[in-house]
N, C-alpha and C positions, 0 to 999 in steps of 0.2 A: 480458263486457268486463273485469271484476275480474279475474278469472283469467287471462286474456292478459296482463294487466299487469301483473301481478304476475310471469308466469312468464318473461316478458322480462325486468323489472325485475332478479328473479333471477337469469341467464344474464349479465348485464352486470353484475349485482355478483361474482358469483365469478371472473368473468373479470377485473376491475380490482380485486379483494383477490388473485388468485391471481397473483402476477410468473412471463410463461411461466418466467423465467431460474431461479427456484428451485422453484416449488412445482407447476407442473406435470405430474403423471407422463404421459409420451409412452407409446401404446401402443408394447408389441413389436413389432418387427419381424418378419415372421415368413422369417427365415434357413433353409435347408433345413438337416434333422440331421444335426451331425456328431459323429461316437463315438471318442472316443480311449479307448483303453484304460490311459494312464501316457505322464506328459509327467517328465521328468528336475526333480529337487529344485532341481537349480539353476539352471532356467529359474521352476520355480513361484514360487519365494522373491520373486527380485527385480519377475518379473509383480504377486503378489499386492502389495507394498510399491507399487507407480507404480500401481496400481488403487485404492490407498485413498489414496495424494495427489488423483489425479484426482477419488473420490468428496466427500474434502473440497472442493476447493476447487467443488465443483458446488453444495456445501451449505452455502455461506458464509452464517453469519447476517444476517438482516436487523437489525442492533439495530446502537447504536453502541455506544462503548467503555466511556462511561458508565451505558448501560443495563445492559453484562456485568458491570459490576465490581460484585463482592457478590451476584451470581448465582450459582443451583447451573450445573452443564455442562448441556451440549445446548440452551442456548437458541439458537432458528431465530428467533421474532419478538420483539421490542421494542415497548415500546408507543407508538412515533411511527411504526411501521412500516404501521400495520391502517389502513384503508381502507373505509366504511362507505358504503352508500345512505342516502340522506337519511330511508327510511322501511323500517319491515318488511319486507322480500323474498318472505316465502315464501308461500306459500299452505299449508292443512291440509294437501292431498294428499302434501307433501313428508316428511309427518311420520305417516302411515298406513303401517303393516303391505301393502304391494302385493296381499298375496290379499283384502286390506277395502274394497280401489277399484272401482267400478262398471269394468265394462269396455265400453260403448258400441262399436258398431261404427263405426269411424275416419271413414268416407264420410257418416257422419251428423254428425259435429261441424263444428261451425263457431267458430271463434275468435272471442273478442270483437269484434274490428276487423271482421272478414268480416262479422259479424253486423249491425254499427253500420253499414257502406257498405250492405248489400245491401237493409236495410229489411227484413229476417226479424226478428220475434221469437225471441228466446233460452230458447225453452222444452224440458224436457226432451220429447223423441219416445218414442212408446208403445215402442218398439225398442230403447229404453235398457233395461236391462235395469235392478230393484233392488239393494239391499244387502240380501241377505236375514238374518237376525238370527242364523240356525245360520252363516253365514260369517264372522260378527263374529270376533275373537280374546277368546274368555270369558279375561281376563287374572287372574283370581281361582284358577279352572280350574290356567291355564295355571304359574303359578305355585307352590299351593300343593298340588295333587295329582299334573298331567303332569311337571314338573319339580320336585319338592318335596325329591328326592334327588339331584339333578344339579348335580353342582360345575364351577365354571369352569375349573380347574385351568391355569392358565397356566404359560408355557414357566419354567424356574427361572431363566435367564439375567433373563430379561424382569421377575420377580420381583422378585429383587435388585437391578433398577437403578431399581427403585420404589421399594423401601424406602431405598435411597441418596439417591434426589430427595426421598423425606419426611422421609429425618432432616436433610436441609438445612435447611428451614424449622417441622417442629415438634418443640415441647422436652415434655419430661417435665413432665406435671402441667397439660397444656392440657386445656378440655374441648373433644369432636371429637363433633359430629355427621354419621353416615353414610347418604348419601340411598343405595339401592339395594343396602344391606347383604347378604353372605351369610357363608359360612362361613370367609373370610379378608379383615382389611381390609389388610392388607401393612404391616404397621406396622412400624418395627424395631425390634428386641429391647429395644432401653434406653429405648423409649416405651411411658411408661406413664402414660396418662389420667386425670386425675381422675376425670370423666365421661366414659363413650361410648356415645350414644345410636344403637343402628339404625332404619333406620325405610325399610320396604320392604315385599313379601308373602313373601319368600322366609324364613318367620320360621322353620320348622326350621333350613335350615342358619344363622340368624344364632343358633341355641340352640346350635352348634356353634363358634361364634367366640369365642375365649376371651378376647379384651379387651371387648367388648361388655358394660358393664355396666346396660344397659336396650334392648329393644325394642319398637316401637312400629309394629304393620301399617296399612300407609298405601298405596293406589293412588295412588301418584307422576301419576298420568294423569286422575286424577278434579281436575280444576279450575274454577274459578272464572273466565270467560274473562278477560283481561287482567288478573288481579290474581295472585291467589295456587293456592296445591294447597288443597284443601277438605277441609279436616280441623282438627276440634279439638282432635284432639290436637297437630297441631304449634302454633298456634296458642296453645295454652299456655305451649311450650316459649321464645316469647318474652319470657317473664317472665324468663328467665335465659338469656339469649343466648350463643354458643358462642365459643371462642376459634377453631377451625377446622372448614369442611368438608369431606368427602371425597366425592364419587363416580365409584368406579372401574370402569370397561366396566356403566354404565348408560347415560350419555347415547344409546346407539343404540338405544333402548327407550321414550324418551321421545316420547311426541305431544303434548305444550305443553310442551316446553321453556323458554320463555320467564317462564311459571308458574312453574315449578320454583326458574328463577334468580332470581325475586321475592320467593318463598319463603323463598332460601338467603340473600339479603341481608337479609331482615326478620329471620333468625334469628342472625346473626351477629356483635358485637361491634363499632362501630368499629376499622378499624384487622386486624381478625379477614381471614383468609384462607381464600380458597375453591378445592382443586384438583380439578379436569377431569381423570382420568387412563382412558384408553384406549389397547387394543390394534389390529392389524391386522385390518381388516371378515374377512379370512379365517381366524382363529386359532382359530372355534368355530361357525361358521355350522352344523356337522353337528348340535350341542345346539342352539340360540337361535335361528337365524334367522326361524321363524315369527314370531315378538315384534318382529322388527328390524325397522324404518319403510325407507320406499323411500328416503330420505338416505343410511340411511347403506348400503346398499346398491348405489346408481349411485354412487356418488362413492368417490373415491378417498383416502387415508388421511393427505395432506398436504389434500388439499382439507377432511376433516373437522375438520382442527386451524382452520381460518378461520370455520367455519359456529359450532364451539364457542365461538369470541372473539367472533363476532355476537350469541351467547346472553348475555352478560357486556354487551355495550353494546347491546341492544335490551331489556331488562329495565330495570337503572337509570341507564342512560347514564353520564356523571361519577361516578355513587356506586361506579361500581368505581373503582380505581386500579391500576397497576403491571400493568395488563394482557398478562401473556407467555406464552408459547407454547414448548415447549419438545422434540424430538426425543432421545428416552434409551435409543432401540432397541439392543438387544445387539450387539455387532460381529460375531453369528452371523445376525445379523436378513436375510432378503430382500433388501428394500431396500438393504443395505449392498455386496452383492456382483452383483446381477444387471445392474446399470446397465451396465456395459463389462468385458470380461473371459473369461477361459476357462469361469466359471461360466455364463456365459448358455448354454451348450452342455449342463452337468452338470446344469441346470435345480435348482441347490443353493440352500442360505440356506435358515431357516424362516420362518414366518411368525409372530416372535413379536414386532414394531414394536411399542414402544411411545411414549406420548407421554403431556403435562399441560400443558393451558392453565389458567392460573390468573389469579386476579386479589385484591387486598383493600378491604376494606368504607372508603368513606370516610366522614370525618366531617360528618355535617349540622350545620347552622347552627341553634342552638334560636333565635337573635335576629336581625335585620338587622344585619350592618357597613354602617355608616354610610361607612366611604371606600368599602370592592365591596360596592354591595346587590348587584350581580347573579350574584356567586359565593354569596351566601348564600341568594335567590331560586328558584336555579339548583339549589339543592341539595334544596328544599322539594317541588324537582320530579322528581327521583329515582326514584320508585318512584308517580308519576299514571300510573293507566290511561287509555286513551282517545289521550292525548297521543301525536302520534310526535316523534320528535328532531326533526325539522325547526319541529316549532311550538314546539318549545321555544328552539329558536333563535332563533324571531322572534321571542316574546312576551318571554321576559327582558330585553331591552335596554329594551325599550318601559317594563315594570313598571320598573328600574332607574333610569332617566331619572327616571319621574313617583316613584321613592321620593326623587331626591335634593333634587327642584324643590320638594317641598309643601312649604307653607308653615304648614300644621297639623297636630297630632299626628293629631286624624283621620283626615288622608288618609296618613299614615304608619300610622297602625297599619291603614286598610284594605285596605293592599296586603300589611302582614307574615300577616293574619288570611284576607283571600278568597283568598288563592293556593290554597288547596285547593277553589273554587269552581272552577277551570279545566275539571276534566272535564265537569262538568253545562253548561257552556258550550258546551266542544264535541262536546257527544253531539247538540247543534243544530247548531252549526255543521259539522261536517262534511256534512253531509248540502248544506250549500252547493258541495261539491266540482264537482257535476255542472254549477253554473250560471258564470258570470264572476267568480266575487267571490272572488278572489288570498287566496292564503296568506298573503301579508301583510295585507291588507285582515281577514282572520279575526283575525290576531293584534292587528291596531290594537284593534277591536270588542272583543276578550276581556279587551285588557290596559284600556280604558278604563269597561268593567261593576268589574273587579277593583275601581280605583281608587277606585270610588264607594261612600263610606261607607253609602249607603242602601241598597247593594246584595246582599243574602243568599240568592239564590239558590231563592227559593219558590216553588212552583209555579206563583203567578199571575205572575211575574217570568219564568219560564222560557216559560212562556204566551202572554205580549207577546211575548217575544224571537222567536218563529216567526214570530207575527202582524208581526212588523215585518219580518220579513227574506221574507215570503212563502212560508210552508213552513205555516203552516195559514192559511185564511179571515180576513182583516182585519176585524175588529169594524166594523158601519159606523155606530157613534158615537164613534170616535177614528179607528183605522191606517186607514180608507176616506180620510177627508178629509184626513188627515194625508199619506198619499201622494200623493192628488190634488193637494193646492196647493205639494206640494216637490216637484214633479217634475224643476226645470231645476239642483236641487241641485246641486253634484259629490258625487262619489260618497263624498271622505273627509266629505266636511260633511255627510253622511246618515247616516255611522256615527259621527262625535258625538254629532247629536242622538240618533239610536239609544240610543245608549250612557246615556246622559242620559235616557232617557226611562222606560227600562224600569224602572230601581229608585225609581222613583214608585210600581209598580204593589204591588200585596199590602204595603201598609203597616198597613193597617187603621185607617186615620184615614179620615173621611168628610170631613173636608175637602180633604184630597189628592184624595180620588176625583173631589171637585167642581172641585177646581183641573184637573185631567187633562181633563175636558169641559170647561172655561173656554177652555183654548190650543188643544182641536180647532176651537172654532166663532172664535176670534178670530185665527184664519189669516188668512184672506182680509180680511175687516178692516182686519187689521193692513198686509199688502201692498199693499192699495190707497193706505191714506194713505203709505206710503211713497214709490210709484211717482208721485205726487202732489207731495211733497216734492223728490224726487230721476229727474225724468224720463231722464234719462241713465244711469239704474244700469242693468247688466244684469240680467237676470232673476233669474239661481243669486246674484247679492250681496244683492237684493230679499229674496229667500228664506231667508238665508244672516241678515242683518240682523233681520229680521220673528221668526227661531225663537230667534234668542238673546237678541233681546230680552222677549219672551215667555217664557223659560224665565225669566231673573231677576226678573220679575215676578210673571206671574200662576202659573207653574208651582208657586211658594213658597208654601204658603199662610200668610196674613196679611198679605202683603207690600203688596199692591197690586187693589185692588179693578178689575171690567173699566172702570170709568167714571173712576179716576184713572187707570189705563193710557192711556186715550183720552186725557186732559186731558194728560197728560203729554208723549204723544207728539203730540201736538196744535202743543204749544209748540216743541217741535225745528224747529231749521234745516236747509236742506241739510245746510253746512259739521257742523254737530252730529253728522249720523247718519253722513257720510262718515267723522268722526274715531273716532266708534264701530267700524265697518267696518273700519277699518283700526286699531284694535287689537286686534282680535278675530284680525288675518290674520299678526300679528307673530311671537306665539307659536308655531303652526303652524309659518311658514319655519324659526323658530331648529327647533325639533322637527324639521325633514326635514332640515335640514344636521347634527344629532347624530348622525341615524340613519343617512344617507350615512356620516360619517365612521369610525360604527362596520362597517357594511358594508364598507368598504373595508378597514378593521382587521383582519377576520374573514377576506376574499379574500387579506388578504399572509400570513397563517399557513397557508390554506389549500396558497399560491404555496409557502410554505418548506419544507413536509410532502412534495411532492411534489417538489421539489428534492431532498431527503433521500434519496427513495424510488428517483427517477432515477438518484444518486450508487451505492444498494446495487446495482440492475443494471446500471451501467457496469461496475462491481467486479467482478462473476459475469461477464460478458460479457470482461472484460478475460483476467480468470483460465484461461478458458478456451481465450482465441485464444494466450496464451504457453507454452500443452501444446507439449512439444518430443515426448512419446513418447504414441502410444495401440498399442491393440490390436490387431494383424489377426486377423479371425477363419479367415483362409485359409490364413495360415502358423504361428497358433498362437504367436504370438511379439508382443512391445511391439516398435515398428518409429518410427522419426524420421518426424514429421510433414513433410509437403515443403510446403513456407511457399511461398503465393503469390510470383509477384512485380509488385513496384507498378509 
């Protein structure tokens, strides 16, 4: 079921980050051959000149004008351009070597969905065949002995327009850490490093690279899942974090990418810049391609410029900035000449495309701003595993709200201190995914545990938190009765008290512990004489009234013993508990009109993004319908377009 959904998920994200109007590569046509032997200089000339207006204008940037200005050339995307799923896309498979995939025979698989309708269990069948461990890629092997001599030797056009894009942005005397190091980092000539650390397997040829002045053997693929690459020696390296990183033609080697890029932002500088530079998937596959993951092999080499800007914002979301994308391939490149043209015939152009998506480290917030806690919140949240961007979107408004509203430094300082409590929250809560209880409804619960100064996240804290939410056996001297007599709850007023309840729990006071059994057994109790008092209430306000009063009382300890609770609530009038009731519901409303109005905030940026987005492929769309001349391939000649008519 995962996997189907995932691999849907994916097909609809590439499809809605890839605009057909620019980044689509259309397969070839396939034209029958035709062989000319010599076409006249002065047909070639002006041919080849109306072929590269047309290529441009097919290649028009997606960025505005402010995004190019102070840019190096060839930027293709801007960072209001990128276009993200709400969660991770991919699944492992996408990022394996294809000869390390099971290959199951097709008639036996069943797709999630297929699965979930049909009532089969989703079990592997004896007829799947395994991974057996000689199939694995020994990437150690593969690295330091089978290719220990093998240089990547890229096109020189392709070269130089690297080191042209690098001396745009790095100066003489930065330190430059190299993830997938060998024996050239492309640097130009009048760059020269303070520091430059490699760090790869390929450490002969990086003893061959003569700016490298440290190396450091690291399986870029040996990871930590959703945190970092495992290794300490990088790990050290953030004692002294780097001005710039480079990794040039690795990303198609990576199998957690995502790590890598968590890696690369933990080691980085505020402010420090990280560039993505790759060539054309076919520039070297005759050396590499055993190592190369099936991504970047099906997909095409504008489609990898989108998967690599996912790498940059599914890693630390907002803590990149200036996220761009950039096309720097040689004007000898494939792609430049084969699209329309007499060269689709001559089957010309190399294959030496190049490109760099890059991005720079932003700044975290060491303290809450008090006018945007939730830019500073937001930023604390950067680099949480566990979390996908989507629950970061919900939960920051919610902690933002309750950082501006408290009204004690307490509850200020325990939203600036438990935000790093989120993961261990939700390595429970997701597991809620399968049942009703809304993405929002997780973030209310996560962001209202944060808030609560009692709340530290200990194991018998995390303990409760299942037993509450039904993910393990409810103890049945509290969550048994405790569920039993809120049953007519609503569902938000069960994850307050939720919320509220659990950091009672691993206090290690015995009188908490006794307060905790005080309010299971004076439930019922308590709703009785309520329902007594106020025979009109409905049942969830009964409930609703009974657990909040109960919590300010007996849940405190020392507050209120169970026999002055009685006496107290004893003396209550209707009109009393009603006016109680209704202050308890005031709060809440203002609370759900803040979060509408922020929701609606969120929907009109969304709305403008995509107006933007519309605007750059009217553009390309426009550009292309006022071609006055294209190509015949059957006269061998640029010929006037014959314009409809309306």
């Amino acid at each position: 079921m995962h996997s189907f959904i995932k691999k849907v998920g994916l097909l609809a994200f590439l499809a809605s980050a890839t605009p057909a109007s620019a980044f689509v590569t259309k397969p070839a046509s396939n034209h029958a051959s035709t062989e000319l032997h010599a076409m006249p200089p002065m047909i070639i000339g002006p041919m080849i000149r109306k072929m590269r207006e047309e290529k441009q204008k097919a290649k028009m940037p997606m960025a505005t004008e402010n995004e190019m200005k102070g840019q190096a050339p060839g930027l293709r995307v801007g960072g209001s351009a990128w276009k993200w799923p709400p969660v991770w896309p991919y699944d492992q498979t996408f990022f394996t070597p294809p000869e390390d995939l099971n290959k199951p025979d097709p008639s036996a698989q069943l797709n999630g969905m297929a699965g979930m309708l049909s009532g089969v269990a989703q079990v592997p069948t004896p007829e799947q065949p395994e991974i057996k461990e000689e199939e694995t890629l020994d990437v150690f092997k593969y690295w330091k002995e089978d290719k220990a001599d093998v240089k990547t030797e890229l096109d020189a056009e392709s070269v130089e327009k690297l080191k042209s894009h690098f001396s745009f942005y790095l100066k003489p005397g930065m330190s430059i850490l190299e993830f997938g190091a060998a024996e050239n980092s492309y640097l130009p000539d009048d760059i020269k490093p303070s520091r430059h650390v490699g760090v790869g397997l390929s450490t002969k040829l990086m003893g061959e690279n003569p700016s490298i002045t440290e190396k450091i053997e690291v399986d870029l693929n040996n990871v930590i899942e959703d945190q970092t690459v495992d290794s300490d020696e990088l790990r050290q390296l953030t004692a002294e974090p780097f001005d710039c990183i480079i990794m040039s033609n690795t990303i198609d080697f990576l199998t957690h990418p995502r790590e890598v890029y968590r890696t690369a932002w933990q080691l980085l500088k505020p402010g420090g810049i990280m560039l993505v530079a790759f060539t054309s998937k076919k520039a070297y596959p005759d050396k590499f391609e055993r190592a190369q993951t099936k991504m970047w092999r099906d997909f095409n080499d504008d489609q990898h410029m989108w998967i690599a800007g996912s790498f940059f914002q599914f890693s630390a979301g907002d803590g990149w900035e200036n996220l761009l994308a950039f096309d720097i391939s040689p004007e000898s490149a494939k792609a430049n000449l084969e699209q329309s043209g007499p060269f689709d015939m001559f089957k010309k152009g190399k294959e030496n495309n190049m490109y760099v998506v890059q991005a720079t480290k932003g700044v975290q917030d060491e303290t809450i701003d008090e006018e945007n806690p939730a830019k500073s919140i937001n930023s604390k949240m950067w680099m949480m595993p566990t979390l996908e961007e989507r629950d970061k979107q919900l939960v920051v408004p919610r902690l933002a709200r309750a950082y501006k509203t408290a009204t004690t430094d307490d509850r200020k300082k325990a939203v600036a201190e438990h935000v790093s409590l989120l993961p261990k929250i939700y390595e429970a809560l997701v597991k809620m995914d399968q049942f009703a209880f809304t993405f929002s409804m997780q973030s209310q619960l996560a962001a209202d545990l944060v808030m609560d100064p009692g709340f530290d996240g200990n194991d018998e804290q995390i303990t409760a938190l299942k037993q509450g939410l039904g993910l393990r056996t409810p103890s049945p001297e509290f969550w048994q009765p405790v569920g039993q007599t809120t049953a007519n709850m609503a569902i938000e007023d069960k994850i307050n008290l939720l919320a509220y309840l659990v950091p009672r729990f691993g206090s290690g006071n015995p009188e908490q512990e006794k307060a905790l059994l005080a309010f299971a057994s004076g439930l019922e109790p308590t709703f009785e004489l309520i329902r007594s008092k106020c025979p009109g209430m409905a049942a969830s306000d009964v409930e609703l009234l009974g657990t909040e009063l109960l919590c300010s009382e007996i849940l405190v300890p020392g507050r209120s013993t169970k026999h002055e609770f009685a006496a107290w609530l004893d003396a209550m009038t209707e009109s009393d508990l009603k006016e109680i009731l209704e202050s308890r519901k005031v709060p809440k409303k203002a609370a759900a009109s803040e979060l509408a109005e922020f929701r609606e905030a969120r929907e009109q940026e969304e709305r403008e993004r995509e107006e933007l987005r519309r605007k750059y492929e009217e553009q390309v769309r426009k550009a292309r319908e006022e071609r006055s001349m294209a190509f015949n391939p059957k006269t061998g000649k640029f010929e006037a377009i014959e314009k409809k008519k309306e």
